[in-house]
C-alpha positions as CSV (number, residue, x, y, z in Angstrom):
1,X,-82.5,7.8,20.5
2,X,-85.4,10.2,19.9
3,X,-87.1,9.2,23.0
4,X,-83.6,10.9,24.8
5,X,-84.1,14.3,23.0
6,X,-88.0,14.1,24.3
7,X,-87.1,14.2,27.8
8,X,-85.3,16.9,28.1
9,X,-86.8,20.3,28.2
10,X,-86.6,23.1,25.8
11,X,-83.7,24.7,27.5
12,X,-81.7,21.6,27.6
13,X,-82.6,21.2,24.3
14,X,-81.3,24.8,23.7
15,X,-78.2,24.2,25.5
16,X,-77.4,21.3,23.6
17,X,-77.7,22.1,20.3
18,X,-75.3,25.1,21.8
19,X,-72.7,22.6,22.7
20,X,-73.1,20.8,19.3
21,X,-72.5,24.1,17.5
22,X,-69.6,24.7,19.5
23,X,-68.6,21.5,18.7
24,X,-68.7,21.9,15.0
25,X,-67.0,25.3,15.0
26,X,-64.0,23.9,17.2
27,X,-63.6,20.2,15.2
28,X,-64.0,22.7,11.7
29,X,-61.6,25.3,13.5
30,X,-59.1,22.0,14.6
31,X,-59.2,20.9,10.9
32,X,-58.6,24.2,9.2
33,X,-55.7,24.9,11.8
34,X,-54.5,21.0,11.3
35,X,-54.8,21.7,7.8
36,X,-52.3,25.2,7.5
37,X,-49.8,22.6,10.1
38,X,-49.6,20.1,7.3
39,X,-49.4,22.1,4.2
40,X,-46.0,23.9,6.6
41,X,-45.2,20.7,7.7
42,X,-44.6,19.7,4.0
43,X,-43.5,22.8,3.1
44,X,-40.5,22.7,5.6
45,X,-40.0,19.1,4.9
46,X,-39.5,19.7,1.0
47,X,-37.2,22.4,2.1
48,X,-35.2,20.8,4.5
49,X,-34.5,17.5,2.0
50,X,-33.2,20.5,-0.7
51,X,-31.1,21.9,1.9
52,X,-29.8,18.2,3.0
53,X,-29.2,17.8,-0.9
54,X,-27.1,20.9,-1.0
55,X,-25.2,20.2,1.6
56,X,-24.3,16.9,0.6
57,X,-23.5,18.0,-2.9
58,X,-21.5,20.7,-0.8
59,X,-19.3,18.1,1.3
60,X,-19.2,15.7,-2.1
61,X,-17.4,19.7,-3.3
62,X,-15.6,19.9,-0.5
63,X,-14.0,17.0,-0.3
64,X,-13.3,16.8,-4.1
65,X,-11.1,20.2,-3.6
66,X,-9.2,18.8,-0.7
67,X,-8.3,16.1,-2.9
68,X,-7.3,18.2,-5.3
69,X,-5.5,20.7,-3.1
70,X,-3.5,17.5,-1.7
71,X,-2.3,16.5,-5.0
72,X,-0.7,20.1,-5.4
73,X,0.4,20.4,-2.1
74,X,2.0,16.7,-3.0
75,X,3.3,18.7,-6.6
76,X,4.7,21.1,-4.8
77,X,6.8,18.8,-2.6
78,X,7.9,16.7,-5.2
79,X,9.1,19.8,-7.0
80,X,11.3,21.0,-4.3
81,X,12.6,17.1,-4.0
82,X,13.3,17.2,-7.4
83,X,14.7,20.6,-7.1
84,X,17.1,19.4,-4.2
85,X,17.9,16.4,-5.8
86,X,18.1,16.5,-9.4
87,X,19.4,20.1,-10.3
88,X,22.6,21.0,-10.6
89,X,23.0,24.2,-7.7
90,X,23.9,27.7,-9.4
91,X,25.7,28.8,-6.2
92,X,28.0,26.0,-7.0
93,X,28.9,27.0,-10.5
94,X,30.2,25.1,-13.1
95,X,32.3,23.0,-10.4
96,X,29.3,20.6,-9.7
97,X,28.3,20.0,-13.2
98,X,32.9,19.4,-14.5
99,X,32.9,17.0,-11.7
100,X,29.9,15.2,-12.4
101,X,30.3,15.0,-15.8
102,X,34.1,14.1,-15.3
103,X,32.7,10.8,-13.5
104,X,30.1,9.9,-16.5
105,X,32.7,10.3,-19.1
106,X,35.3,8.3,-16.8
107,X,32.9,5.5,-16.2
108,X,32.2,5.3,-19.7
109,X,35.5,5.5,-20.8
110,X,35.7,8.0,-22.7
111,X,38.3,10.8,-22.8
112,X,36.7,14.1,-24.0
113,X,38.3,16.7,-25.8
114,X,37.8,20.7,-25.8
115,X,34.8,21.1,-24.1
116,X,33.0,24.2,-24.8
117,X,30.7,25.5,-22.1
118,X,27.4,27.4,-23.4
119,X,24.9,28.9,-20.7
120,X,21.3,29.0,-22.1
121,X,18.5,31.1,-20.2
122,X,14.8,29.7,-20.7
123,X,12.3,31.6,-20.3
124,X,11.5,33.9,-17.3
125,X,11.9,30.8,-15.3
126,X,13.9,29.9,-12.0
127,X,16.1,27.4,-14.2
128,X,18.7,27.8,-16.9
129,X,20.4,25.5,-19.1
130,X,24.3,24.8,-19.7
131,X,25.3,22.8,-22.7
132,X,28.8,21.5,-22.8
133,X,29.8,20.3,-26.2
134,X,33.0,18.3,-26.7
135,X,34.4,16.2,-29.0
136,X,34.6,12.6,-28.8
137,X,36.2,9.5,-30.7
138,X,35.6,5.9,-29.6
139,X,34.2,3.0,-30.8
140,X,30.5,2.2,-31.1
141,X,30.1,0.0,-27.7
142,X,32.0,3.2,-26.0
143,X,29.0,5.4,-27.2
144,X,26.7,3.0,-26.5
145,X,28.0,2.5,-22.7
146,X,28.2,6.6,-22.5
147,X,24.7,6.6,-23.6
148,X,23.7,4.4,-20.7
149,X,25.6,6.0,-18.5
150,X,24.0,9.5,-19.3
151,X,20.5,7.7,-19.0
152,X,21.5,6.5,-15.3
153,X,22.6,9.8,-14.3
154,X,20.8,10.7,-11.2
155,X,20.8,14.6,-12.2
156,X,19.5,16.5,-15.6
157,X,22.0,15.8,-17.2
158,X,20.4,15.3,-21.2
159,X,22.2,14.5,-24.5
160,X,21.1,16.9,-26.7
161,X,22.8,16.4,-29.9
162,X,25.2,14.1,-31.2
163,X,26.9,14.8,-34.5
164,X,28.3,12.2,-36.3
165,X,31.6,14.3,-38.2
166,X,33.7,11.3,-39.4
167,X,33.0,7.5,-39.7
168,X,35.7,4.4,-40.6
169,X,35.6,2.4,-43.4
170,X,34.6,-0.5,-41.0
171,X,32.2,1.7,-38.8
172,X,34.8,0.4,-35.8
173,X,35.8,4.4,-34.9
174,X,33.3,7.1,-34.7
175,X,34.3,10.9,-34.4
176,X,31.4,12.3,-32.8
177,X,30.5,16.2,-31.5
178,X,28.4,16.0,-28.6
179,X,26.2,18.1,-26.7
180,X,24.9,18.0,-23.1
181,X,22.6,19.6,-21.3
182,X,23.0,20.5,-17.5
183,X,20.0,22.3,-15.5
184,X,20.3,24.3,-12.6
185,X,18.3,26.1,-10.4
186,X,18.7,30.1,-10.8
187,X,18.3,31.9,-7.4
């Protein structure tokens, strides 16, 4: 290989050794650049896979919340159903509730006497409260089948209180004050 370099003449030689150094500068200048690429390269790289990260911890967020916000759009349907359904209407008056409770007591068999009507107001809230006392006396299976009856009820229609004011000998004939509650809706 030395032989090759013997041939040629100084200036070749010269012009060579040139090219070589030019050589060397641009394969050191290609490394140094190639270099700066991969440390950005990585850089990016280690930022992009934190920004994928956050966004999927973002969607996991995201969709979290529109679970949630689902279940209380679903509350908020189920309390206008249950306002619709199962309160008694204030609009309506006391009418609604006499009626209705007019068909619990007469499917219970029970005839009621001087029934007292009491409106309650709860608290700074869009329902109120009517108790209806009354005064009852029946055997036990009667209560029992009134009791039932009130648990059926499709409306909020809630014992409150039962008082037990006179009981037989034999326990066959219970005088009884009772109180219901009635809820309505207050527009």
């Amino acid at each position: 290989m030395i032989e090759i370099f013997s041939v040629l003449s100084e200036n070749e030689k010269r012009v060579l050794r040139l090219l070589a150094l030019a050589f060397l500068f641009v394969l050191v200048f290609f490394l140094l650049v190639s270099l700066g690429q991969r440390r950005g390269y990585l850089n990016l790289m280690s930022e992009l896979q934190a920004r994928e990260k956050f966004a999927s911890e973002t969607a996991k967020s995201r969709a979290a919340s529109g679970e949630e916000w689902a279940k209380w759009e679903q509350a908020y349907r189920d309390m206008a159903e249950l306002k619709k359904a199962y309160f008694f209407k204030e609009d309506e008056g006391l009418n609604e509730l006499r009626v209705d409770l007019q068909k619990t007591l007469a499917e219970s068999g029970i005839a009621a006497r001087s029934m007292r009507y009491n409106y309650v107001n709860l608290e700074k809230g869009s329902f109120k409260r009517i108790n209806v006392t009354f005064a009852f006396t029946g055997s036990y299976l009667i209560l029992k089948r009134f009791l039932d009856t009130v648990e059926r009820f499709p409306k909020f229609l809630v014992l409150e209180k039962i008082d037990f004011m006179k009981v037989s000998a034999g326990g066959n004939v219970l005088e009884l004050r009772i109180v219901l509650a009635g809820y309505y809706e207050s527009i």
